[in-house]
C-alpha positions in Angstrom: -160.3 -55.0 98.9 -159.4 -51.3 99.1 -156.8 -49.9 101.8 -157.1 -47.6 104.2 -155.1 -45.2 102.9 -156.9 -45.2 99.2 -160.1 -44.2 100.5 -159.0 -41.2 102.5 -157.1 -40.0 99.2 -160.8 -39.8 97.2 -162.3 -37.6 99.1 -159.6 -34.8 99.5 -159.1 -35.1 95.9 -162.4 -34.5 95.0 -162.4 -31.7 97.7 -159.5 -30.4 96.0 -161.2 -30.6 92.6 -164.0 -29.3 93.5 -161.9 -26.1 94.6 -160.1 -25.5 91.8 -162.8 -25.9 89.2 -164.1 -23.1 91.6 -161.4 -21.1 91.4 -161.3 -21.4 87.6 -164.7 -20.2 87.9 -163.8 -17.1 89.7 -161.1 -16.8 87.7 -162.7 -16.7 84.3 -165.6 -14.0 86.1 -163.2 -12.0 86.7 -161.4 -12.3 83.0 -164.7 -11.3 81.7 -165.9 -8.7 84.4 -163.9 -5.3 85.2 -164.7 -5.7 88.6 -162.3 -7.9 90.2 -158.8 -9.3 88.8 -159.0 -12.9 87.1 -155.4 -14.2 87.6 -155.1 -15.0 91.4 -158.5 -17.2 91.0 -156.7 -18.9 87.7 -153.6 -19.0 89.3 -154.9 -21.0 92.3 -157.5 -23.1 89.9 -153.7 -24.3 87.9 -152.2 -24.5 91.6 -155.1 -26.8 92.9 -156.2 -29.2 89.9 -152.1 -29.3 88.2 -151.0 -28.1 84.7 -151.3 -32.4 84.0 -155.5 -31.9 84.7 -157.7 -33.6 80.9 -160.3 -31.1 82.0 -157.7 -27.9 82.4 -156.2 -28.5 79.5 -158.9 -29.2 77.2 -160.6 -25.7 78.5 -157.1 -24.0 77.6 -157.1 -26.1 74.2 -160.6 -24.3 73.7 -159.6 -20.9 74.4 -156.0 -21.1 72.2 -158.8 -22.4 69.5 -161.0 -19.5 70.0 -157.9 -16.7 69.8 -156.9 -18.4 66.6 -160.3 -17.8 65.0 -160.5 -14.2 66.5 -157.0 -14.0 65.0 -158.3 -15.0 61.4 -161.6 -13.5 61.4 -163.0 -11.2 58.6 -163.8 -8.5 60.2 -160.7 -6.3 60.7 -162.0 -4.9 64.7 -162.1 -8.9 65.1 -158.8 -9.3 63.7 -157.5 -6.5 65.8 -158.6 -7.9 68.8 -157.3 -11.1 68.1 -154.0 -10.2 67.7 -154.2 -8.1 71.1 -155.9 -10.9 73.1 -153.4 -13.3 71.7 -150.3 -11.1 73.1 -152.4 -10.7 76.0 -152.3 -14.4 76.6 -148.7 -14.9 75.7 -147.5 -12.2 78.0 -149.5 -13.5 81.1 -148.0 -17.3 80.3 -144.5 -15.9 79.9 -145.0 -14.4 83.3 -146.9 -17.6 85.5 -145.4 -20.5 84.1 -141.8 -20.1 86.0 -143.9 -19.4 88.9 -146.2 -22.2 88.9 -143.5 -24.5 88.4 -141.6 -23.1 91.4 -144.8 -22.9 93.2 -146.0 -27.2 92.0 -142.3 -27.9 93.1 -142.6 -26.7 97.0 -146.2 -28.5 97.4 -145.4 -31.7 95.9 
């Protein structure tokens, strides 16, 4: 027999979900197009699902994965771009992890 309070949690964490796997959506548009700025949509996507979400994680598993092969590619404009994606990546880290820890700790 389920509680009350169990099935109002389900639906506002799929609502929740639902939002951040859209922001990550927005997010990665606007990584890929010049147009509009992918960061606030990625840093609300990490806000909304957690830095704990399987499905988060396994995309950022993916993309480490597909630096690392840009990295070590043949071709040296591959390479090169690698390496400049790669400290792309680590300088945008660097700079959101203290604030999505701050930011997880005040909406827990």
């Amino acid at each position: 027999m389920q509680s009350i309070a169990s099935s109002t949690i389900r639906p506002a964490r799929l609502i929740r979900r639902g939002l951040g796997f859209l922001f990550l959506g927005v997010g990665i548009a606007g990584a890929l197009l010049p147009i509009i700025p992918g960061w606030p949509g990625l840093f609300v996507a990490i806000l909304l699902l957690g830095r704990r979400d399987p499905a988060l994680r396994r995309l950022h598993l993916i993309g480490r994965r597909g630096l690392r092969r840009l990295r070590t590619a043949r071709a040296p404009h591959m390479r090169r771009l690698g390496r400049w994606l790669s400290g792309q990546y680590v300088g945008m880290r660097r700079s959101m992890t203290p604030h999505l820890i701050r930011a997880e700790k005040m909406f827990k």
